[in-house]
C-alpha positions in Angstrom: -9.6 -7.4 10.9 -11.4 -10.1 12.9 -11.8 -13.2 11.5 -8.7 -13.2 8.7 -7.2 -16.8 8.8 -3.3 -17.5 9.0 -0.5 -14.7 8.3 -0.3 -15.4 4.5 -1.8 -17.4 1.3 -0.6 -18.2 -1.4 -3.2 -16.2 -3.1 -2.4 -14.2 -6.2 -0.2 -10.8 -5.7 -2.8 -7.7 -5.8 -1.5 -4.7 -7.9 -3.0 -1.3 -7.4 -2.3 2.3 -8.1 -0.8 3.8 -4.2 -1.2 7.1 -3.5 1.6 9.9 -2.8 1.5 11.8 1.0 5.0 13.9 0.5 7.9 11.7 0.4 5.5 8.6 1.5 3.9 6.0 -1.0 0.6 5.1 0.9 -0.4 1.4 1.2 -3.8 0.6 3.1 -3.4 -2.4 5.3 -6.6 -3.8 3.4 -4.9 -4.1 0.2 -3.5 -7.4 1.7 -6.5 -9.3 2.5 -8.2 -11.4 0.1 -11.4 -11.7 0.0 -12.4 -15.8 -2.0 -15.5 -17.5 -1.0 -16.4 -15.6 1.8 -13.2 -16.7 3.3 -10.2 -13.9 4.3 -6.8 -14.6 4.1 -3.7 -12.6 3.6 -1.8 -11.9 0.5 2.2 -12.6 0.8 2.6 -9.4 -1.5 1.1 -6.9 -3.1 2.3 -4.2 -6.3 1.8 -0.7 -5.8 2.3 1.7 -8.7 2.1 5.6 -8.8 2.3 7.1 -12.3 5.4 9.6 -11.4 7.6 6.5 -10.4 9.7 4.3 -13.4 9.3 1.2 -11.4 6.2 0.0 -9.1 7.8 -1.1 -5.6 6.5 -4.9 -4.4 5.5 -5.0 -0.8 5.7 -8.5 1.3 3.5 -9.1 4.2 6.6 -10.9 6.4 4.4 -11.6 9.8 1.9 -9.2 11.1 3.6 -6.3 12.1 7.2 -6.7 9.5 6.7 -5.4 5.8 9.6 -5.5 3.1 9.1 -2.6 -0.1 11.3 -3.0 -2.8 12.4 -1.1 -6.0 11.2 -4.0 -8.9 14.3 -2.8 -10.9 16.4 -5.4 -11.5 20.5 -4.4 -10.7 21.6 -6.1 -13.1 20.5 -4.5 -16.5 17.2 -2.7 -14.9 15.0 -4.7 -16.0 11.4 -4.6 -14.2 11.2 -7.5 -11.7 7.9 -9.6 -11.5 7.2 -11.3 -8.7 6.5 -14.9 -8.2 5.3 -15.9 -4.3 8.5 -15.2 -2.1 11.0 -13.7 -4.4 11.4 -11.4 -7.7 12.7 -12.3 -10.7 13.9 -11.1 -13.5 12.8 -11.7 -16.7 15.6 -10.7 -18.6 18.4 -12.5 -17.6 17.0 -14.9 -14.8 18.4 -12.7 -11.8 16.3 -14.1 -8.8 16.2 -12.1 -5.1 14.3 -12.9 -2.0 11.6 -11.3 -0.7 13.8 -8.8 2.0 15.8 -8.2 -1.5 18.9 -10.4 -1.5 20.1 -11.8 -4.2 19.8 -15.5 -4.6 20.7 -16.1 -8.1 22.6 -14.3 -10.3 24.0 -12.5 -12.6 22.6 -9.4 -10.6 25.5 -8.9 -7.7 24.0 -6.3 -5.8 20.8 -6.5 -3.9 17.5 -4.5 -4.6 16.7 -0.8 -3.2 14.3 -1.2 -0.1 12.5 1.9 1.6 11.8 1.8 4.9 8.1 1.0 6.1 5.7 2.8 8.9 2.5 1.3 10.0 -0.1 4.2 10.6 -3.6 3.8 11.2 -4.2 1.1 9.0 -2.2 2.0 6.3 1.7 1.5 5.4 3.6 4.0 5.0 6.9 3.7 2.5 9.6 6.3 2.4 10.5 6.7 -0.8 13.9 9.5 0.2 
């Protein structure tokens, strides 16, 4: 992707339906540029939904090789998360967590579910055992 500008932007989270390989959640590696202006840049995070999960799982873009998924289920009350730059919230109750899934305010105690990530020929691959 020659010619993509910085590692992130601040440009508005992407959400998309992902496709099911098996156990995997498919990503393409596309879904994180942003196109504005004839300018690319990278989104911090995109939202990928797939009709047989309950929750969509948030993806963040943390350098060029290091992506996060997370469950958007709060653990407090399970709640869906939404996502505001860096970190989820909860719109609930207020529970915040970081984008690797810790939480940073409460009342939620425990952090967020992650699945583990594979880059494979452009696309990311998310384990969702």
């Amino acid at each position: 992707m020659a010619g993509i500008s910085g590692l992130s932007s601040c440009a508005g989270t992407k959400y998309f339906q992902a496709s099911l390989d098996g156990d995997f959640m498919i990503v393409p590696m596309d879904a994180f540029v942003n196109l504005k202006n004839g300018q690319s840049s990278y989104r911090s995070s995109v939202i990928a939904h797939h009709e047989s999960l309950q929750y969509p799982i948030a993806v963040f873009r943390l350098s060029e090789t290091a992506y996060q998924a997370l469950w958007m289920r709060c653990t407090h009350q399970g709640t869906e998360l939404q996502v505001f730059g860096d970190r989820l919230q909860c719109p609930a109750h207020g529970s915040e967590f970081t984008n690797t899934g810790m939480v940073q305010n409460g009342p939620a105690d425990d952090p967020l579910r992650t699945f583990p990530v594979q880059i494979e020929a452009n696309t990311l691959k998310i384990d969702l055992k």
